[in-house]
Each structure stands twice: as structure tokens, then as C-alpha cells.
C-alpha positions in Angstrom: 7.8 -16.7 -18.9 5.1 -17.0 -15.8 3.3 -19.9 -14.2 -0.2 -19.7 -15.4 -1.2 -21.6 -12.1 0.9 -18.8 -10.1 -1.0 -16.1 -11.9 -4.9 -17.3 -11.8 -5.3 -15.4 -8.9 -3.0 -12.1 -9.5 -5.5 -9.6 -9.1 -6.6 -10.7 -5.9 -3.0 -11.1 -4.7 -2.1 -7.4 -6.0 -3.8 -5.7 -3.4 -2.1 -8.0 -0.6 1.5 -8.3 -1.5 4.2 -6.5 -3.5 6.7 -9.2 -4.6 5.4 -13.0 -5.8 8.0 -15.6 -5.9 6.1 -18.7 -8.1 7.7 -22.1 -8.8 7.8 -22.6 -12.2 7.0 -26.6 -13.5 10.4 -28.1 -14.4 11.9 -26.1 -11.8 12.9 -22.6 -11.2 10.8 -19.6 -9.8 9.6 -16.0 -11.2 9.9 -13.3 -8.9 7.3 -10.5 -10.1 8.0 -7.0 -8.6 5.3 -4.8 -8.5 6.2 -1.2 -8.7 2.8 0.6 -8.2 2.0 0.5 -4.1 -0.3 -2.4 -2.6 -3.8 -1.1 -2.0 -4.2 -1.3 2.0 -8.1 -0.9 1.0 -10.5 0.6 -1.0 -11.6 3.4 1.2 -10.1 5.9 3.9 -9.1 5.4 7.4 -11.0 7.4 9.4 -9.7 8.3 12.9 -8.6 11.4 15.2 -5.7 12.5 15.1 -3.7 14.8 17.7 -1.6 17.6 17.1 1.6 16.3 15.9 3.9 14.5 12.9 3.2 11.4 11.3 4.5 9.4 9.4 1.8 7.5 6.2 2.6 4.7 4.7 3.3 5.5 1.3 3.4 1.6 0.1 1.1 -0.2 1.7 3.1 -3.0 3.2 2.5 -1.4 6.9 0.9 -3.7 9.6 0.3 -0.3 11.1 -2.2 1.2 8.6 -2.4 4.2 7.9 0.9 4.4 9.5 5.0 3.5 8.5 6.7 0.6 9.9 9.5 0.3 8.4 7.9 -2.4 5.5 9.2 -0.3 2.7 12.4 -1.0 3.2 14.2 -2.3 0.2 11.8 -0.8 -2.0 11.4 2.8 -4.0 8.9 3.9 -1.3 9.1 6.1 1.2 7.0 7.4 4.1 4.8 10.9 4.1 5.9 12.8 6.7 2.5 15.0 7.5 2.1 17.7 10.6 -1.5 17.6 11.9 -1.5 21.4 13.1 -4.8 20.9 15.7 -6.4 17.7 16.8 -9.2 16.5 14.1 -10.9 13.7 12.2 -8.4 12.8 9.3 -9.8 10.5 6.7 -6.2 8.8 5.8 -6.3 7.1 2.3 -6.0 3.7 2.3 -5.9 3.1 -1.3 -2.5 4.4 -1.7 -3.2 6.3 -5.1 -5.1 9.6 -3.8 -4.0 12.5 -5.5 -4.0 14.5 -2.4 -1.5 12.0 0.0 -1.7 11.1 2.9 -5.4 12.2 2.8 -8.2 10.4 0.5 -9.7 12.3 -2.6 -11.7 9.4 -3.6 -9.3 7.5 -6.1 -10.2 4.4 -4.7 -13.7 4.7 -6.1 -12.0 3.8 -9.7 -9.6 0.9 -8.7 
């Protein structure tokens, strides 16, 4: 069963962490995994990019948005390996739920 106190504010929390650990009154804790990726933000990071590989986050745990590094460990997400061909403005998504990875399609317009 879940803490009601721990979950008043769940929504909020989804989009900044992937695992909750709550105490519970009386003692013990719920742990609450998420499996769906945390939303970095609700619209694209927009920045050149050189020719060359990169590597998206795919879960949105990254301090180095819209990049990997390394947060997903322990978890069932992976990087996107992508290969920018010529240098251009990329509009990475930052939502996390594009259709179209790593680049946005607009999905974060119905989150």
C-alpha cells in the first residue's frame, strides 16, 4: 500500500525522478519504479550540432541533457546512438516520448 502524504505530489515528482523511496507511517518504505522515461522537459533542445556521433539520453536521468551520462545504468534504458552527417541546428527532444528519437515530433505538446 502507498503513503498518501508521499504521493500528494507524484505528478510533479514524475517528471524529476525515476525511483521514490517513501517512508511508510509505522515504519517501512515503498519504493515505486517508474518504467516510462522521466520527462527532461516539455519541449526540444535546440542547439548545433557538428558532424559526428552522439549519444541521447534515452531516460532522462542525464545531467547532460540532451546527452548520455551514464544515469541509466541499472535501468531498462539505453542510450540512442545518432550520426549527425553535416553540421546543423538539431531540435533534440526533451520530452523523451517523440516518435521520431532522438529528434522532437511534438509529443510533448500532449503530456
Amino acid at each position: 500500500m502507498q503513503n498518501e502524504d508521499c504521493m500528494k505530489d507524484e505528478d510533479k515528482r514524475r517528471d524529476l525522478c525515476r525511483v521514490f523511496v517513501c517512508a511508510r507511517p509505522g515504519g517501512g518504505i515503498t519504493i515505486i519504479i517508474m518504467s516510462e522515461p522521466i520527462i527532461f522537459q516539455k519541449f526540444p533542445l535546440v542547439q548545433p550540432a557538428d558532424k559526428g556521433v552522439y549519444w541521447w539520453c534515452a531516460c532522462g536521468a542525464s545531467k547532460t541533457q540532451p546527452f548520455c551520462d551514464g544515469s541509466h545504468k541499472g535501468t531498462e534504458f539505453s542510450p540512442l546512438k545518432t550520426e549527425i552527417k553535416e553540421k546543423k541546428t538539431v531540435a533534440w527532444c526533451g520530452c523523451k516520448h517523440s516518435k521520431n528519437k532522438p529528434f522532437c515530433d511534438g509529443s510533448h505538446k500532449t503530456l
